[in-house]
Biopython code that builds the backbone (N, CA, C, O; Angstrom):
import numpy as np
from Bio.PDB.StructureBuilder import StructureBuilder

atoms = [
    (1, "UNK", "N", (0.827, -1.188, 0.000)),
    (1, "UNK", "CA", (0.000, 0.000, 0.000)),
    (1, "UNK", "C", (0.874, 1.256, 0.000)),
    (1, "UNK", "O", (0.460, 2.407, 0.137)),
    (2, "UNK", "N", (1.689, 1.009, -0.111)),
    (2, "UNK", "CA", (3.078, 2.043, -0.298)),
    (2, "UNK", "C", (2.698, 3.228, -1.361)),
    (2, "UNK", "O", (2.612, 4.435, -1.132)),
    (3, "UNK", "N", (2.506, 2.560, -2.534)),
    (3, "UNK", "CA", (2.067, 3.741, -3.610)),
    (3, "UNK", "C", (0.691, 3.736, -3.973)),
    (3, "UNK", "O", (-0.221, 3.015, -3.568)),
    (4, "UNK", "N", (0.696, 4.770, -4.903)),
    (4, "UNK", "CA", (-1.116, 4.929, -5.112)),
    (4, "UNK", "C", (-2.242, 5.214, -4.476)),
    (4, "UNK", "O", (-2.010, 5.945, -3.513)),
    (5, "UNK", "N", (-3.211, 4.986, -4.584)),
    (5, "UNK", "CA", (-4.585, 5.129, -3.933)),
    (5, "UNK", "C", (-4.734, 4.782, -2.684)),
    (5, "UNK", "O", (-4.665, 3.564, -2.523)),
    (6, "UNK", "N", (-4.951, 5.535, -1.529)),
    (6, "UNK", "CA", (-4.958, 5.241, -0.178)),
    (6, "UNK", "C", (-6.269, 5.143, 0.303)),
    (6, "UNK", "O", (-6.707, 6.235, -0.058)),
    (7, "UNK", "N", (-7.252, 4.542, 0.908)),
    (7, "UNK", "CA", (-8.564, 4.483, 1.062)),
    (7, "UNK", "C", (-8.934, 5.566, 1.968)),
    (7, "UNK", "O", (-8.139, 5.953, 2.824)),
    (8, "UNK", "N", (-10.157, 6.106, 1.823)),
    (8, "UNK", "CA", (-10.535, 6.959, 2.887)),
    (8, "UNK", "C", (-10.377, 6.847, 3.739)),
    (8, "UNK", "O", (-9.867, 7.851, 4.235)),
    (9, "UNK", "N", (-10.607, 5.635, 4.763)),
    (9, "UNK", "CA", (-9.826, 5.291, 6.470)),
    (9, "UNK", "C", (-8.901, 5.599, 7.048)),
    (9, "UNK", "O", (-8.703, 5.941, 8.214)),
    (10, "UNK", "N", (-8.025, 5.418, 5.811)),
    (10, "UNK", "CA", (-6.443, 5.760, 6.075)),
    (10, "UNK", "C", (-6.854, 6.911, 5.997)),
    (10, "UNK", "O", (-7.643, 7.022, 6.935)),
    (11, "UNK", "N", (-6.804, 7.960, 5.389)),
    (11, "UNK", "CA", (-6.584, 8.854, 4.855)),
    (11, "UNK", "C", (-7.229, 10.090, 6.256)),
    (11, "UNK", "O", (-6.681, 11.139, 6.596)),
    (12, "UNK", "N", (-8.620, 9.439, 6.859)),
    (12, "UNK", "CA", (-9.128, 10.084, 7.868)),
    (12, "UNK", "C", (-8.307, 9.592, 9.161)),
    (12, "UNK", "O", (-8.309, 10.269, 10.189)),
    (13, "UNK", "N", (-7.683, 8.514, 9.069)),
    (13, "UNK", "CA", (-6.691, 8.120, 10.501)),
    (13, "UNK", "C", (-5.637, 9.079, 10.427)),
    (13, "UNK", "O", (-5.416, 9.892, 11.324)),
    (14, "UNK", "N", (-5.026, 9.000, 9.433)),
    (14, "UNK", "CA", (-3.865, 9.807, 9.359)),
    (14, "UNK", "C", (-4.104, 11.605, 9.763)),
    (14, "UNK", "O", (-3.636, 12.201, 10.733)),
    (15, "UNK", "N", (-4.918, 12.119, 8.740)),
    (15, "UNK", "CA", (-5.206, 13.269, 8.955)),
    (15, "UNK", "C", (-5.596, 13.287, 11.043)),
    (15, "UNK", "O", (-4.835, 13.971, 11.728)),
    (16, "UNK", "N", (-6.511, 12.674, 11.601)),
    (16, "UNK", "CA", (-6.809, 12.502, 13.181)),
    (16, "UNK", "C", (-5.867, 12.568, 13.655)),
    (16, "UNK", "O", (-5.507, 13.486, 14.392)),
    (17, "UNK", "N", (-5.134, 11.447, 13.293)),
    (17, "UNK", "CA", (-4.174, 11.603, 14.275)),
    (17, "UNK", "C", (-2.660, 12.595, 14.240)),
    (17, "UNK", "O", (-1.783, 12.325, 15.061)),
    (18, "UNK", "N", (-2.468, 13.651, 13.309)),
    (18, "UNK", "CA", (-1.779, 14.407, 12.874)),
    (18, "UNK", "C", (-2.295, 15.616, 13.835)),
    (18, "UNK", "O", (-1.487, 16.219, 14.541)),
    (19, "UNK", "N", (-3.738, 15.952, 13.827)),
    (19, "UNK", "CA", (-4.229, 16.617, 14.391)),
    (19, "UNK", "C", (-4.456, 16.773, 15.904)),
    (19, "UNK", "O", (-4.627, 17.743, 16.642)),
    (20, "UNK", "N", (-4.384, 15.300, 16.096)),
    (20, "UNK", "CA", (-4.952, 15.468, 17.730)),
    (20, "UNK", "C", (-3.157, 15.449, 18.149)),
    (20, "UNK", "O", (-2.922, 15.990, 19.229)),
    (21, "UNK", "N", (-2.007, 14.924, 17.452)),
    (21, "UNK", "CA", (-1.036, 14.899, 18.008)),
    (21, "UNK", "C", (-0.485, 16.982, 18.466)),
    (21, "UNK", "O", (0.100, 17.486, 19.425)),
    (22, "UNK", "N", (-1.155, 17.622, 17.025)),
    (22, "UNK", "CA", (-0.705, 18.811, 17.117)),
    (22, "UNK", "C", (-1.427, 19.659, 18.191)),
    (22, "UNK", "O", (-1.034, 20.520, 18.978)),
    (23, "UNK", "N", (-2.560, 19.130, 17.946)),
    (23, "UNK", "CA", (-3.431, 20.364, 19.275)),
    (23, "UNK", "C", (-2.735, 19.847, 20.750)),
    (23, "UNK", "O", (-2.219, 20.692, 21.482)),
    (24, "UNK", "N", (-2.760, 17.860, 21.284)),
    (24, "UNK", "CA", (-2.291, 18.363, 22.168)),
    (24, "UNK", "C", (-0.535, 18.643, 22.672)),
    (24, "UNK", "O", (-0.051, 18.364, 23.769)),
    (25, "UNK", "N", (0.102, 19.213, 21.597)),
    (25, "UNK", "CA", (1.241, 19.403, 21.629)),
    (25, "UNK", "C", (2.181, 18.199, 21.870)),
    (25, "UNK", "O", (2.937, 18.320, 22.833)),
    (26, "UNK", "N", (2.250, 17.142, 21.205)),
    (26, "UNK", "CA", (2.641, 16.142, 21.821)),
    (26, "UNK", "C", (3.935, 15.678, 20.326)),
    (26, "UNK", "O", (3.707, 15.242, 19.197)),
    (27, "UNK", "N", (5.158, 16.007, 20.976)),
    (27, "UNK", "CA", (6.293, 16.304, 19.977)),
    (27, "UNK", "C", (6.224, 14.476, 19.288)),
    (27, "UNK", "O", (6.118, 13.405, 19.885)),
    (28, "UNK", "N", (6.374, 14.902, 17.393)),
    (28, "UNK", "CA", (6.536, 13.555, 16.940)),
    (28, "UNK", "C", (6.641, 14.157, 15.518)),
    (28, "UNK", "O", (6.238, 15.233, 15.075)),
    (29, "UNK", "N", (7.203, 13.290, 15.029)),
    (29, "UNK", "CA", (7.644, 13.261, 12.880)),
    (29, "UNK", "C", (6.893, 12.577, 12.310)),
    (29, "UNK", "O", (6.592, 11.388, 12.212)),
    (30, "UNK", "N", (6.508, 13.922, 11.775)),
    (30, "UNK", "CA", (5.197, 12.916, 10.367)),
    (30, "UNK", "C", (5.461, 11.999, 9.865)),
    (30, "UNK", "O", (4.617, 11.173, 9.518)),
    (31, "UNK", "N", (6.724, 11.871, 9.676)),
    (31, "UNK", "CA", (7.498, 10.621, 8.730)),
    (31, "UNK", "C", (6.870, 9.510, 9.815)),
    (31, "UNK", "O", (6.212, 8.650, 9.230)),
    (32, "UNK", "N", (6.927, 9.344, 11.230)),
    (32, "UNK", "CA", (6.652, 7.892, 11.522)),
    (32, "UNK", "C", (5.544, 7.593, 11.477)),
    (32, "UNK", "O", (5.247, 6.407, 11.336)),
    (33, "UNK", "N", (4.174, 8.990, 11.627)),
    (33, "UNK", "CA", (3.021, 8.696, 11.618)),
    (33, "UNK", "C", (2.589, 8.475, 10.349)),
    (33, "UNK", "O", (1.371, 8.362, 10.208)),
    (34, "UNK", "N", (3.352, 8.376, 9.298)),
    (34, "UNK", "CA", (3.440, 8.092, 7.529)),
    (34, "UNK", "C", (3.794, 6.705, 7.780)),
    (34, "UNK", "O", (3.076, 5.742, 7.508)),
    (35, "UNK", "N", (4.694, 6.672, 8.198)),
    (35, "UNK", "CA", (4.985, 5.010, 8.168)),
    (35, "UNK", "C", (3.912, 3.650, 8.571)),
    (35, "UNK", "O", (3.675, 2.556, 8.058)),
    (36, "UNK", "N", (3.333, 4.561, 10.035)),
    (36, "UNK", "CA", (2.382, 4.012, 11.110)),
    (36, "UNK", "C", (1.307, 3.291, 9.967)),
    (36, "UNK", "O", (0.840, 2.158, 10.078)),
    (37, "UNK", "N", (1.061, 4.184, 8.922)),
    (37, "UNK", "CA", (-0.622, 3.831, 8.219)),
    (37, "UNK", "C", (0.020, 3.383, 7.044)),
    (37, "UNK", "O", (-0.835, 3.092, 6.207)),
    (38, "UNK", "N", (1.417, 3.169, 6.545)),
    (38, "UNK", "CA", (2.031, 2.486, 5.085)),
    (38, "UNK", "C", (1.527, 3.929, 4.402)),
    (38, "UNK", "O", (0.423, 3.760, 3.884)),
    (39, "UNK", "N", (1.888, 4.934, 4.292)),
    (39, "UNK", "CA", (1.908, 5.416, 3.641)),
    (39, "UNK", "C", (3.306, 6.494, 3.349)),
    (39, "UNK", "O", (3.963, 6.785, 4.349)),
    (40, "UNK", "N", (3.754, 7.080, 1.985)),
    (40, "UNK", "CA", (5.040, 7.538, 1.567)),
    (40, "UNK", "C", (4.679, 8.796, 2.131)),
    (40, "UNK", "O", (3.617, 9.418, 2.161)),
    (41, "UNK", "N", (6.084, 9.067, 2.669)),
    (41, "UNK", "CA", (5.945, 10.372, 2.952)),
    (41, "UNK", "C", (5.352, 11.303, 1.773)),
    (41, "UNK", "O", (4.225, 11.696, 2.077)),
    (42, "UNK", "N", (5.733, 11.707, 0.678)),
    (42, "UNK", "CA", (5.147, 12.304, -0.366)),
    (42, "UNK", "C", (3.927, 12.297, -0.298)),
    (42, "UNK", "O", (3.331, 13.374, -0.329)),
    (43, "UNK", "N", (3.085, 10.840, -0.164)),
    (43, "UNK", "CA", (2.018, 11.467, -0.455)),
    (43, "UNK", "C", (1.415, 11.105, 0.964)),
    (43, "UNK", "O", (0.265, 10.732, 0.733)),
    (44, "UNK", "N", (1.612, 11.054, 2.070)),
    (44, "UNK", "CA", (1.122, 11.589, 3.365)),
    (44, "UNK", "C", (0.964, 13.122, 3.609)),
    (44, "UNK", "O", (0.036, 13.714, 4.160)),
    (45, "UNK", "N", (2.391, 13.729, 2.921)),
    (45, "UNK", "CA", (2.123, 15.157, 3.058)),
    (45, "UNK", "C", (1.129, 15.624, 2.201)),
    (45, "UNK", "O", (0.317, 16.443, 2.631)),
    (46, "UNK", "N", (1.053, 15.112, 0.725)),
    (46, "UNK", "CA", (-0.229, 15.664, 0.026)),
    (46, "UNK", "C", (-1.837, 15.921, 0.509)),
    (46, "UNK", "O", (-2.617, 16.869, 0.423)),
    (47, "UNK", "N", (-1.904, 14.363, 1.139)),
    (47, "UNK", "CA", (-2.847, 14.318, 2.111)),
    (47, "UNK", "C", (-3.369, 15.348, 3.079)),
    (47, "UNK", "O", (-4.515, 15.754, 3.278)),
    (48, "UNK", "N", (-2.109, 15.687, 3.676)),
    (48, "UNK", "CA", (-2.320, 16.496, 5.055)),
    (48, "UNK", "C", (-2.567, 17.941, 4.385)),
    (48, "UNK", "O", (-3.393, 18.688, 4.908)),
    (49, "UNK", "N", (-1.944, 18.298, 3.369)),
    (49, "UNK", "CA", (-2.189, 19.351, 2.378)),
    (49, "UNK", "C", (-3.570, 19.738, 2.161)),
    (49, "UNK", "O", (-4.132, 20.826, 2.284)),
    (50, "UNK", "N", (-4.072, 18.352, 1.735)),
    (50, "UNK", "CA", (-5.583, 18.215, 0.820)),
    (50, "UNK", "C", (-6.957, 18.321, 1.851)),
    (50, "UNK", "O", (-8.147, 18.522, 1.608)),
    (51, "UNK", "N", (-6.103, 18.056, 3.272)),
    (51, "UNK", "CA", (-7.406, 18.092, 4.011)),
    (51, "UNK", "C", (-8.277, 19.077, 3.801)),
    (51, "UNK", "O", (-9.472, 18.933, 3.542)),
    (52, "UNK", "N", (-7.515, 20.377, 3.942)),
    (52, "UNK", "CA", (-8.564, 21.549, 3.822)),
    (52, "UNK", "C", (-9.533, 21.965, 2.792)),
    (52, "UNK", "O", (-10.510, 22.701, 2.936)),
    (53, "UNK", "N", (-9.026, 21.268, 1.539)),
    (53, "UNK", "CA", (-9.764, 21.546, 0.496)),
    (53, "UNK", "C", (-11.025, 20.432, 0.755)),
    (53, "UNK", "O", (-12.148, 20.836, 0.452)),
    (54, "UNK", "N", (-10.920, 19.238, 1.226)),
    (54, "UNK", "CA", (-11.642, 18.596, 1.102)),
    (54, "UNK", "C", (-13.189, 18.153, 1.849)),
    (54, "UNK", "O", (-14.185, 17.448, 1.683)),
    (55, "UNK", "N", (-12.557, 19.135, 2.779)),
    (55, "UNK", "CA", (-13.646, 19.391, 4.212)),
    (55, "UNK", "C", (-14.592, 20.382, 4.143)),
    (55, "UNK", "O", (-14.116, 21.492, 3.904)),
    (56, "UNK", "N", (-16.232, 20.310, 4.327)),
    (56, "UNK", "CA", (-17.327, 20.613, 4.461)),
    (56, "UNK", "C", (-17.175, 22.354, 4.752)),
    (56, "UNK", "O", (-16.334, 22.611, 5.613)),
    (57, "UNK", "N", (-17.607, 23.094, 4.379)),
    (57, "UNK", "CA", (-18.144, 24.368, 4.495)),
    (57, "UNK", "C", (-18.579, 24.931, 6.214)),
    (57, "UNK", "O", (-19.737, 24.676, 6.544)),
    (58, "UNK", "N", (-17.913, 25.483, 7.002)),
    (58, "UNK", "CA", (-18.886, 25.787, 8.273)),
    (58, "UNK", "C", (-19.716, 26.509, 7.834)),
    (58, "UNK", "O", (-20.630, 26.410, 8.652)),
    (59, "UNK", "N", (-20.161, 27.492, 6.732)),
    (59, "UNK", "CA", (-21.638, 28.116, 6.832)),
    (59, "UNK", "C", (-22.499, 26.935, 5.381)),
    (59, "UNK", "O", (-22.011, 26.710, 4.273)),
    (60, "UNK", "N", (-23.616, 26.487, 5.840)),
    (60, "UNK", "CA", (-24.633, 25.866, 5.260)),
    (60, "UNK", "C", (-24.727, 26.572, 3.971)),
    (60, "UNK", "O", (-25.181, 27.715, 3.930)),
    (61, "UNK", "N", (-24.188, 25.750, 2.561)),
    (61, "UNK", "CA", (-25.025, 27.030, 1.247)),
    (61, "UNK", "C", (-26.021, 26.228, 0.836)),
    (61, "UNK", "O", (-26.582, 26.750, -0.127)),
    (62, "UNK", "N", (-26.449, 25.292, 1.104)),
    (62, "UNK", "CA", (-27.356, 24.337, 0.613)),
    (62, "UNK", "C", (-28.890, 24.545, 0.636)),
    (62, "UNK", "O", (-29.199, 25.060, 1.711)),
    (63, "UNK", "N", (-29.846, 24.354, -0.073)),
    (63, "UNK", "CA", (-30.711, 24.334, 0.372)),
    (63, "UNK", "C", (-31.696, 25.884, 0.393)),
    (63, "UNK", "O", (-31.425, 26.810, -0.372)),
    (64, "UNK", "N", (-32.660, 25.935, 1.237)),
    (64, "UNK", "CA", (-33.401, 27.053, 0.555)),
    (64, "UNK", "C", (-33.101, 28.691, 1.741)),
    (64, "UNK", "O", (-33.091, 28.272, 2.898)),
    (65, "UNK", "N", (-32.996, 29.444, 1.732)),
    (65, "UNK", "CA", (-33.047, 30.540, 2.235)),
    (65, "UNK", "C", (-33.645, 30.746, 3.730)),
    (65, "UNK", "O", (-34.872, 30.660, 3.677)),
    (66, "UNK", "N", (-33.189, 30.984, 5.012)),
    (66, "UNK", "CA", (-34.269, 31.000, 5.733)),
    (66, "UNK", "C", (-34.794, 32.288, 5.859)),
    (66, "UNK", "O", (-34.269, 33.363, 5.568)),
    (67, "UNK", "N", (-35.915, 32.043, 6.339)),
    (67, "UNK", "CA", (-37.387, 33.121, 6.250)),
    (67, "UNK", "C", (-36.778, 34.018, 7.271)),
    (67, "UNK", "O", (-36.315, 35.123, 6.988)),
    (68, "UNK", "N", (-36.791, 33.586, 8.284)),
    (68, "UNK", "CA", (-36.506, 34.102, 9.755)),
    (68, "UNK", "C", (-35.157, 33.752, 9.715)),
    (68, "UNK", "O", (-34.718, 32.621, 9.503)),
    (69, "UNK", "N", (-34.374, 34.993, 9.974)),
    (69, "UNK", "CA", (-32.976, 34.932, 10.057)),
    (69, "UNK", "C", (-32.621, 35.037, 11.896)),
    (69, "UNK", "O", (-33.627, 35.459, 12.467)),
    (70, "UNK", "N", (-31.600, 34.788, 12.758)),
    (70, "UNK", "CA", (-31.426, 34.652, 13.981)),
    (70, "UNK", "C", (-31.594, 35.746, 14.627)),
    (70, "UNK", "O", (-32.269, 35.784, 15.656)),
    (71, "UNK", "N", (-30.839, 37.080, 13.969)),
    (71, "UNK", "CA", (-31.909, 38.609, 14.607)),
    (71, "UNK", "C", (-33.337, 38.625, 14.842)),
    (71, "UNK", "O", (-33.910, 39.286, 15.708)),
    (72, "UNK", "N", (-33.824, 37.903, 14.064)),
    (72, "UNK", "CA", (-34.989, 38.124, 13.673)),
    (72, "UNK", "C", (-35.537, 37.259, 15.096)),
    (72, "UNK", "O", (-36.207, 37.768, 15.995)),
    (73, "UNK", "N", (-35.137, 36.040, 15.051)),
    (73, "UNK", "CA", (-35.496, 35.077, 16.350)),
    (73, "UNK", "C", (-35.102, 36.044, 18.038)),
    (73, "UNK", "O", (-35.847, 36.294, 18.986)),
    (74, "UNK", "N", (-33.856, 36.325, 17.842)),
    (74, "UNK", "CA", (-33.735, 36.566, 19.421)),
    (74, "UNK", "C", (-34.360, 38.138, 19.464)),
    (74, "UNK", "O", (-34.178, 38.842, 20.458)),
    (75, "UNK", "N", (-34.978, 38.530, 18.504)),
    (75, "UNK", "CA", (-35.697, 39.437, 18.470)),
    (75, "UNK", "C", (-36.931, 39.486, 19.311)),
    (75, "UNK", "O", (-37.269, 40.312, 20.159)),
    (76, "UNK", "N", (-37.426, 38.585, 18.947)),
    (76, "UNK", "CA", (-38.759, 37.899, 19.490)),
    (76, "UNK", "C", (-38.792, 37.582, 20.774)),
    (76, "UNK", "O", (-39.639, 37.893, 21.610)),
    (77, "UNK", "N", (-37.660, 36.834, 20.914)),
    (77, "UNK", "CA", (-36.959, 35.899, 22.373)),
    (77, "UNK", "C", (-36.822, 37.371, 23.388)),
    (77, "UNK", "O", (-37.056, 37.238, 24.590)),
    (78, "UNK", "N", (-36.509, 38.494, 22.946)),
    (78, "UNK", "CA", (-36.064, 39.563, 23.879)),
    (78, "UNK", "C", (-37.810, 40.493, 24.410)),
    (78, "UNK", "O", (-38.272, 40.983, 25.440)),
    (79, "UNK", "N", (-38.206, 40.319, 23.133)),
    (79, "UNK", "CA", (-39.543, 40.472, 23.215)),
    (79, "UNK", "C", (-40.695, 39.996, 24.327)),
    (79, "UNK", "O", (-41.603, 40.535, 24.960)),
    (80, "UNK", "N", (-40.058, 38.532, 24.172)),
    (80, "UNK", "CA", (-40.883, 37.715, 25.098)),
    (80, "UNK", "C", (-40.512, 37.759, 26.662)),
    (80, "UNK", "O", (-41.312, 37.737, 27.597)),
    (81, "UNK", "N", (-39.088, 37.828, 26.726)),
    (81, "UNK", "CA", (-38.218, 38.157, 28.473)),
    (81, "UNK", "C", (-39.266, 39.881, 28.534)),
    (81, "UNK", "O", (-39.878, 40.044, 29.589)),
    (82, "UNK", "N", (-39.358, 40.606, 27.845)),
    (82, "UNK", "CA", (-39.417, 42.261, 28.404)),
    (82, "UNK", "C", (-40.612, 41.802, 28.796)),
    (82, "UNK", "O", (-40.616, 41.753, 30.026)),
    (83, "UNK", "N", (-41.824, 41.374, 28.252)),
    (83, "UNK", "CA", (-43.234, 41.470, 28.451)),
    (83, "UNK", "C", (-43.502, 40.704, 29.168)),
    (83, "UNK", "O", (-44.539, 41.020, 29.752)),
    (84, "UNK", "N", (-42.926, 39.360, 29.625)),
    (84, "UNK", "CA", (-42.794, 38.200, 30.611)),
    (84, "UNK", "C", (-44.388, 37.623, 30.172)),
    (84, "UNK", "O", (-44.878, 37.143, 29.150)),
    (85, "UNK", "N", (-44.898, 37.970, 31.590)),
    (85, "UNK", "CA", (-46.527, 36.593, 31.586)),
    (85, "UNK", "C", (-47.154, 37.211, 30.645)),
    (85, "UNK", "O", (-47.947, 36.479, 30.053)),
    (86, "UNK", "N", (-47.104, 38.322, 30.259)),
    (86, "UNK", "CA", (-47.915, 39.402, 29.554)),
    (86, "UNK", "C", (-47.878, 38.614, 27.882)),
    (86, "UNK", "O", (-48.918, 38.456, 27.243)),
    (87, "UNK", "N", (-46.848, 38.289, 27.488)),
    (87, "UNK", "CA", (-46.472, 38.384, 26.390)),
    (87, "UNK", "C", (-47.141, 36.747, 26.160)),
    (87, "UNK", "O", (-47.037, 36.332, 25.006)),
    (88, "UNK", "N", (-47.788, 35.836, 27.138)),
    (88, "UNK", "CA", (-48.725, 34.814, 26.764)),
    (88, "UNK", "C", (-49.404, 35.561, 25.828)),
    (88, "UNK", "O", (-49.187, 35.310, 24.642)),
    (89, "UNK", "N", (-50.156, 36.400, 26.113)),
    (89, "UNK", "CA", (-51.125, 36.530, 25.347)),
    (89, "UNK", "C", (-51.044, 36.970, 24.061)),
    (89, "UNK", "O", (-52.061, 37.232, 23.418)),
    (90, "UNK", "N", (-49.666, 37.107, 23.504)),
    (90, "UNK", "CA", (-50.075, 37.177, 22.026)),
    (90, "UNK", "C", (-49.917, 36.294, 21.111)),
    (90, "UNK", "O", (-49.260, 35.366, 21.581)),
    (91, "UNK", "N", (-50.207, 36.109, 19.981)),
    (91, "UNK", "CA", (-49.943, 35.547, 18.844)),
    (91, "UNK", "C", (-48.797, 35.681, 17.908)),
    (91, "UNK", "O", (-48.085, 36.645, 17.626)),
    (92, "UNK", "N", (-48.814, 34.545, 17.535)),
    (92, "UNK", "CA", (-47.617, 34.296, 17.077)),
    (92, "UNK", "C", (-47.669, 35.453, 15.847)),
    (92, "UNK", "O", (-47.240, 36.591, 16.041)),
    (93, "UNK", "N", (-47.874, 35.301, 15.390)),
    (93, "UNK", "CA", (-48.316, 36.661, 13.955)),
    (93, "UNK", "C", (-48.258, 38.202, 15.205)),
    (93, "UNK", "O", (-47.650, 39.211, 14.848)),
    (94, "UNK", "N", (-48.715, 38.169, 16.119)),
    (94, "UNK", "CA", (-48.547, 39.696, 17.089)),
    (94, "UNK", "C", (-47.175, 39.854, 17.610)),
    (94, "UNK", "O", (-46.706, 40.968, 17.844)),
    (95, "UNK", "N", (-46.446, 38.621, 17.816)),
    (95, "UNK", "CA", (-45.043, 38.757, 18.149)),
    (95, "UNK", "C", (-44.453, 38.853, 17.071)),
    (95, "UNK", "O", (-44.172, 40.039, 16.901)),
    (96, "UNK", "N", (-44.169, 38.338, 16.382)),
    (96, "UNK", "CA", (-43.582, 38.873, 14.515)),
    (96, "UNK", "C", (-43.701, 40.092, 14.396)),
    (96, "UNK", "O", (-42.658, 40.693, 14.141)),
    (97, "UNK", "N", (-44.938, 40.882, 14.527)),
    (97, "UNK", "CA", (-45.460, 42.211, 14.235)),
    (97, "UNK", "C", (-44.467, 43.515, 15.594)),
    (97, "UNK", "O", (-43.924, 44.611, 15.457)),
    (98, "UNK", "N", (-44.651, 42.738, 16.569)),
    (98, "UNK", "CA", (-43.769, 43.313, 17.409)),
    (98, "UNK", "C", (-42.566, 43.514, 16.922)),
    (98, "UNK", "O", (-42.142, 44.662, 16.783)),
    (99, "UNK", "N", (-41.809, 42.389, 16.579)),
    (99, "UNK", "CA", (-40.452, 42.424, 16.256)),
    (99, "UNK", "C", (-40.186, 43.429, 15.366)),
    (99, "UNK", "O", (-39.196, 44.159, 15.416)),
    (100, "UNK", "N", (-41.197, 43.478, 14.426)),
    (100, "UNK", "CA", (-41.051, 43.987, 13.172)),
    (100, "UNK", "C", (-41.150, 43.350, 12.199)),
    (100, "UNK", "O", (-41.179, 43.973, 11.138)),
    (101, "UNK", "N", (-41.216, 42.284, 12.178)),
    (101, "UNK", "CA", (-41.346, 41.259, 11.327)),
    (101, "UNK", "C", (-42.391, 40.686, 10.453)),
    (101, "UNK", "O", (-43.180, 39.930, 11.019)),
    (102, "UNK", "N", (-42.583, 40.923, 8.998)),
    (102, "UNK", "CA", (-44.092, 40.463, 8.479)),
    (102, "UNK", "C", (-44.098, 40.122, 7.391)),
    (102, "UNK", "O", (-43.072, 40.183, 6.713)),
    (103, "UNK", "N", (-45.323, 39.638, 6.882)),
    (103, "UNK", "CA", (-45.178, 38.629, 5.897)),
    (103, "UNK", "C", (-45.200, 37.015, 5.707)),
    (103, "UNK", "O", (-45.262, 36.392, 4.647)),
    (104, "UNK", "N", (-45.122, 36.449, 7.212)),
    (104, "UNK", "CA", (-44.311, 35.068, 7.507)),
    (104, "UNK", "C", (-45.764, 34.525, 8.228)),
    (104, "UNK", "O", (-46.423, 35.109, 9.088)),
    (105, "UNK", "N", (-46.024, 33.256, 7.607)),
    (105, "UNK", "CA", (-46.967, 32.919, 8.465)),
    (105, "UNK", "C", (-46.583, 32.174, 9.693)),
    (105, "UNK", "O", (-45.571, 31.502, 9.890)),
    (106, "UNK", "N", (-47.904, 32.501, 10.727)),
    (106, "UNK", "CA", (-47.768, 31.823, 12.059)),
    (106, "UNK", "C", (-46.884, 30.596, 12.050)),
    (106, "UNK", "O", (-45.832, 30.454, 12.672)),
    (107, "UNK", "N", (-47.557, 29.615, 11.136)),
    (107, "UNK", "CA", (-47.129, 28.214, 11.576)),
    (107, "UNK", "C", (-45.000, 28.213, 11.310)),
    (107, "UNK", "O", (-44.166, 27.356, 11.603)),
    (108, "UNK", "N", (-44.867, 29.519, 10.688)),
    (108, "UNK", "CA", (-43.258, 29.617, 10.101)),
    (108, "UNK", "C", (-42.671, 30.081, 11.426)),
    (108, "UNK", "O", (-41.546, 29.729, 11.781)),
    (109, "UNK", "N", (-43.459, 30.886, 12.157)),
    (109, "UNK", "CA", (-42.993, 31.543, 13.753)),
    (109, "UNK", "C", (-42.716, 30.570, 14.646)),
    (109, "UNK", "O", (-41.652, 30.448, 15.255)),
    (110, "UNK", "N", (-43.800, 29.778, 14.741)),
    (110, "UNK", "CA", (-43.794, 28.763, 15.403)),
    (110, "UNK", "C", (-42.547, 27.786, 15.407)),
    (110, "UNK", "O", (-41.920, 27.616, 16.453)),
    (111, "UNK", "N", (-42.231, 27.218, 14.367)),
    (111, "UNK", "CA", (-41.241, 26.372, 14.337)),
    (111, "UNK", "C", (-39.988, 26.963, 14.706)),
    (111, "UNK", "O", (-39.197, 26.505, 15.531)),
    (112, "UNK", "N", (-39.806, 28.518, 13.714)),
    (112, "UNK", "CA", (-38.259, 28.972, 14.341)),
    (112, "UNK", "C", (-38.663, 29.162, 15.629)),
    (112, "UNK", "O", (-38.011, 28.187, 16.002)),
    (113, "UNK", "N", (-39.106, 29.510, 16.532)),
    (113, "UNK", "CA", (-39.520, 29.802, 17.622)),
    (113, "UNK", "C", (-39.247, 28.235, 18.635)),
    (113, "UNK", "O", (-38.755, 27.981, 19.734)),
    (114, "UNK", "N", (-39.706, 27.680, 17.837)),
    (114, "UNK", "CA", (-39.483, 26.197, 19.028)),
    (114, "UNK", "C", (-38.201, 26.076, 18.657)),
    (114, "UNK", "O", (-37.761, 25.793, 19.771)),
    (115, "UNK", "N", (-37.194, 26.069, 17.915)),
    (115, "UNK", "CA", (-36.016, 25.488, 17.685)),
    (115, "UNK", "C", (-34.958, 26.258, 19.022)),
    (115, "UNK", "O", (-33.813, 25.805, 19.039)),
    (116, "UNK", "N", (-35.144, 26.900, 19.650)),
    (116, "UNK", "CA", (-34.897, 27.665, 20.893)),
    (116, "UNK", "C", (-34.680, 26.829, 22.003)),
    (116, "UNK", "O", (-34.461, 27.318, 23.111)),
]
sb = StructureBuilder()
sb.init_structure("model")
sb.init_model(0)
sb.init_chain("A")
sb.init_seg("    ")
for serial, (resi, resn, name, xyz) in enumerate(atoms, 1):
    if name == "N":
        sb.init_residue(resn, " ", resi, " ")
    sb.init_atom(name, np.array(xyz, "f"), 0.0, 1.0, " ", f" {name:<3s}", serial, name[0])
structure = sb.get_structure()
C-alpha cells in the first residue's frame, strides 16, 4: 500500500491523528506517523495538504433561504423576556409584528420559535 490510492480510512486516521497529536502538543515526525498507516511520505504530506480543500463548508449554502434569520429570532426571544406573563397573550403573527417582522406565516414563527 506504499504507492497509489490510499482508502478513505487511512486517509481520515492519518489526517486525526496528525491533528490530535498537534493540538495536544505532543512532539513527533510525520514521517513515523506516515509510516504508522504504510503510507510515503510524499504522499502523506499531500494528504495532510488536501485536508482543507476537502472538508465541508462551516456556513450551510445548501438548500433554501431562511425566512426568519437569527436577529430576527432573538428578536422575538427579547420580546418575550421584556413582556414576561404578559407576552402569553399574544400571537404568534402579534409577536412577529412586534419584532417587526411580516409577511411570515404563524405556523413559520412557530417552528423557528421552538427550535430555541
Amino acid at each position: 500500500m506504499a504507492y497509489g490510492h490510499h482508502p478513505t480510512p487511512i486517509k481520515s486516521k492519518l489526517i486525526g491523528t496528525v491533528n490530535y497529536l498537534q493540538v495536544h502538543k505532543i512532539p513527533f515526525f510525520k514521517s513515523d506517523v506516515f509510516r504508522n498507516f504504510g503510507v510515503s511520505s510524499a504522499r502523506g504530506k499531500a494528504i495532510l495538504e488536501r485536508q482543507q480543500d476537502r472538508r465541508h463548508p462551516e456556513i450551510e449554502t445548501r438548500g433554501r433561504k431562511k425566512l426568519i434569520n437569527p436577529e430576527q429570532i432573538l428578536a422575538m426571544e427579547q420580546i418575550l423576556w421584556t413582556y414576561g406573563f404578559q407576552a402569553r397573550q399574544l400571537t404568534w403573527q402579534g409577536l412577529a409584528l412586534q419584532a417587526g417582522i411580516s409577511g411570515i406565516s404563524s405556523r413559520t414563527i412557530e417552528r423557528a420559535m421552538g427550535r430555541l
